[in-house]
C-alpha positions in Angstrom: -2.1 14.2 -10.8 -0.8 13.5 -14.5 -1.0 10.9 -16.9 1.7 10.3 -19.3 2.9 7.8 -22.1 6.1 5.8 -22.6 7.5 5.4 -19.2 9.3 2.5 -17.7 9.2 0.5 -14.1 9.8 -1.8 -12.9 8.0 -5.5 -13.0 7.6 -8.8 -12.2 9.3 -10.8 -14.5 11.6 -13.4 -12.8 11.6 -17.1 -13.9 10.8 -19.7 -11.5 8.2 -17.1 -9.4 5.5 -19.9 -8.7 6.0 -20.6 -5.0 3.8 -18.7 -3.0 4.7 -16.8 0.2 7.8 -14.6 1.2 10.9 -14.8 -0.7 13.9 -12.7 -1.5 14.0 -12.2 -5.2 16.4 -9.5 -6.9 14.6 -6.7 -8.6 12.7 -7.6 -11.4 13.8 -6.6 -15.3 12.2 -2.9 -16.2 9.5 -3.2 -18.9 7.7 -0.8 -21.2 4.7 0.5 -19.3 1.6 3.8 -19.4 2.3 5.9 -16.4 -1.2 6.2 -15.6 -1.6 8.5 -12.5 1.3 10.8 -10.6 1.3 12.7 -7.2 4.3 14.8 -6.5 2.2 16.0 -3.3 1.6 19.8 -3.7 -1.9 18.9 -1.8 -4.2 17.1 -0.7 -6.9 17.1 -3.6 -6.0 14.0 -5.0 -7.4 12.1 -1.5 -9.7 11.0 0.6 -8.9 11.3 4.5 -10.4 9.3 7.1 -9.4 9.8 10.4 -10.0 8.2 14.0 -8.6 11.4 16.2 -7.4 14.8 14.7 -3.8 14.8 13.6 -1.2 16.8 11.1 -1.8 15.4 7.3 -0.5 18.0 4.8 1.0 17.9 1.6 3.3 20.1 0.3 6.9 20.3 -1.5 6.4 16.6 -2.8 6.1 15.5 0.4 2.8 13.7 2.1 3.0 14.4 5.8 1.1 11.4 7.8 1.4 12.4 11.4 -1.5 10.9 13.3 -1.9 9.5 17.5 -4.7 7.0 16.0 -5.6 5.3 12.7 -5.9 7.1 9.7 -6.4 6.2 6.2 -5.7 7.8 2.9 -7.7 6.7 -0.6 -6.4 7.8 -3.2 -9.5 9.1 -4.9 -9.1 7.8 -8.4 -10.2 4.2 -9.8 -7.7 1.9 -10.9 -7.9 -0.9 -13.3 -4.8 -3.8 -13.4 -2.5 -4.7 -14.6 -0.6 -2.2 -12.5 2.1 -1.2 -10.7 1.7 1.2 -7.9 5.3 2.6 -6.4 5.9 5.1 -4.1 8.8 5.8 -1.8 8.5 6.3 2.5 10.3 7.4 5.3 8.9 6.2 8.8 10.1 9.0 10.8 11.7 9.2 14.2 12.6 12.5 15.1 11.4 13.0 18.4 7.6 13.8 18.2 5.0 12.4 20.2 4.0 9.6 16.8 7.4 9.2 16.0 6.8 5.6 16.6 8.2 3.4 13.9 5.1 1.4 12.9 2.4 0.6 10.5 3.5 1.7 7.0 0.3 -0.1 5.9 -1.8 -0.1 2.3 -4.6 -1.0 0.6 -4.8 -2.1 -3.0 -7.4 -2.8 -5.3 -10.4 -2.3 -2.7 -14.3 -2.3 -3.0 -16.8 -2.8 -1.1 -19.1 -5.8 -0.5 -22.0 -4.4 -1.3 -20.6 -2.6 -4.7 -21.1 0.5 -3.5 -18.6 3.0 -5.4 -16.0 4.9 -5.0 -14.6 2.6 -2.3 -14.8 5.8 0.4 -18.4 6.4 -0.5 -19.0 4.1 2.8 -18.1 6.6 5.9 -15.7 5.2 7.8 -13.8 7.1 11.1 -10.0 5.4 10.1 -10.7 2.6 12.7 -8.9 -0.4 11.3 -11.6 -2.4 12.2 -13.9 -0.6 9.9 -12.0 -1.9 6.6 -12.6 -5.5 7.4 -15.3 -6.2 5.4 -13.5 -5.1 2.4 -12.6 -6.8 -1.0 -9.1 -5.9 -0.9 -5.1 -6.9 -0.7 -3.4 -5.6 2.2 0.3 -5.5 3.2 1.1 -3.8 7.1 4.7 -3.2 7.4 5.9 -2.7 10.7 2.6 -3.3 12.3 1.8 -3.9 15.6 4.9 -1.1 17.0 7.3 -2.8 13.9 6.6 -6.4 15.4 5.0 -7.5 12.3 4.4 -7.6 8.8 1.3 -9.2 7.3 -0.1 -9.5 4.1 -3.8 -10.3 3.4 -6.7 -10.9 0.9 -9.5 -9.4 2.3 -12.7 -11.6 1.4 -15.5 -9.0 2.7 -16.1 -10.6 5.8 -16.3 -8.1 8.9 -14.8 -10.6 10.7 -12.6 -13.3 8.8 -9.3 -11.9 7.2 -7.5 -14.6 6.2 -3.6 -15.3 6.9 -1.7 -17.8 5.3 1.7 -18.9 7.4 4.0 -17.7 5.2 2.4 -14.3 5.2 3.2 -13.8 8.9 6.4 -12.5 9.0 8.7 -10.7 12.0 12.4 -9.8 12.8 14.5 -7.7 11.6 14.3 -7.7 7.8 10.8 -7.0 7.5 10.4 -4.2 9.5 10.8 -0.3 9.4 14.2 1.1 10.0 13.9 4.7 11.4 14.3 7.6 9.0 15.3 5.5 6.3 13.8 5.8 2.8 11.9 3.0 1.3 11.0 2.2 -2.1 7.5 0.1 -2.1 6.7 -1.7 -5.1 2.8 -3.1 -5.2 1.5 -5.4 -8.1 -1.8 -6.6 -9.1 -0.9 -8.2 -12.4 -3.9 -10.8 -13.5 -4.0 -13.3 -10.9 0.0 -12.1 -9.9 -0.1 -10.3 -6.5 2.8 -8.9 -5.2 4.5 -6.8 -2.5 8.8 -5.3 -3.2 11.1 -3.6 -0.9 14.1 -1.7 -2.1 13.8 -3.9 -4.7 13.3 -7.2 -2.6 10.2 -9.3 -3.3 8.5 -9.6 0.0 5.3 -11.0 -0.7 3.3 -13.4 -4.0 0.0 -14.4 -4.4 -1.4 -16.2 -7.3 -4.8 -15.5 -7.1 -7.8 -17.8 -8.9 -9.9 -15.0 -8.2 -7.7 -11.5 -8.6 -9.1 -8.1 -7.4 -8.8 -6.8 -11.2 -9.7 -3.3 -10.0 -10.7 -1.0 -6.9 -8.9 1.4 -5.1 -5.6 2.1 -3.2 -5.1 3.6 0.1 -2.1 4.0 2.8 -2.6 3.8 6.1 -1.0 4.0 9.6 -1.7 4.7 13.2 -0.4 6.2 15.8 2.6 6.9 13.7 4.5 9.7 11.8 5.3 8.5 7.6 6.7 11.0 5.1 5.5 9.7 1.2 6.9 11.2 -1.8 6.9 9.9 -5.3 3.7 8.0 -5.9 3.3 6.8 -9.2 0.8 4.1 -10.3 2.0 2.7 -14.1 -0.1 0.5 -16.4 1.5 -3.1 -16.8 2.1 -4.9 -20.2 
């Protein structure tokens, strides 16, 4: 993990932004920013790793090895505070092995927990997705439910009620995983600006009364096999 100064990302910054829901807006113009935290994935000290059955996690060679038969979750240990950009890039991998499924390239941004109770993991949990539901937190599953779906949610710290809005409820082709392919995902929490990019395609926008200003970020999957590589997390101005 490093933290740096004068970098640059990319960031929302497109006119005419203030529908809500899925649209397909071209990469937005790169902006001065604070690289704030790195992980070129020479191990795992930089996480917390909650698992529902024993699988292969590794990292090594700048590259995070997620290879699980069940749910696992991944918190990056550090707290963050917006506005920020977290980017990172992923392969969902299909090469034969028994979780080569193609599903559930899932995260968590800007969690907490109800009860206030810090950091985020201090709350044992086995990686059962059900176990998350009470957080405060956004969430985006791509490819979820075997690459059927892709969701995104503001967790209100219910254990129950996770609300969905229509629009947020996406399938077909476009949203989903494509096998061994490399992805470039873009998260934002910027003020009450939520957002979820693809390769450069906006996916997801939430303006939020109430933003998450802070918390923690996580990825998750399940019964699945993701390769991540490049995380960088970059203070927005």
């Amino acid at each position: 993990m490093s933290s740096t100064a004068s970098s640059r990302i990319f960031a929302s910054s497109l006119i005419g932004v203030l529908l809500a829901g899925c649209v397909f807006d071209r990469a937005p113009a790169r902006i001065d920013s604070l690289l704030l935290f790195s992980d070129d994935f020479h191990d795992l000290s930089n996480w917390q790793v909650e698992t529902e059955r024993p699988g292969h996690i590794s990292a090594a060679n700048g590259v995070l090895d997620i290879d699980v038969p069940a749910g696992a979750t991944l918190w990056f240990k550090p707290r963050l505070e917006g506005p920020l950009a977290i980017e990172f890039e992923a392969i969902a991998v299909a090469e034969g092995g028994p979780n080569d499924q193609v599903s559930d390239l899932n995260v968590f941004w800007m969690a907490n927990n109800v009860d206030g109770q810090q950091p985020v993991f201090a709350h044992p949990r086995s990686g059962k997705f059900e176990e998350y539901n009470a957080l405060l937190t956004y969430y985006v599953g791509l490819g979820g439910n075997r690459n059927t779906t892709t969701r995104f949610r503001r967790y209100i710290g219910d254990p129950v009620v996770r609300p969905l809005r229509p629009d947020d409820d996406l399938a077909g082709d476009p949203f989903m995983l494509v096998p061994n392919q490399r992805e470039m995902i873009r998260l934002i929490a910027n003020g009450q600006v939520i957002e979820y990019w693809r390769d450069g395609t906006r996916i997801f926008r939430m303006e939020d009364a109430a933003p998450y200003e802070n918390g923690w970020f996580a990825l998750r999957t399940t019964y699945s096999h993701l390769r991540i590589s490049h995380l960088r997390i970059r203070r927005m101005y």
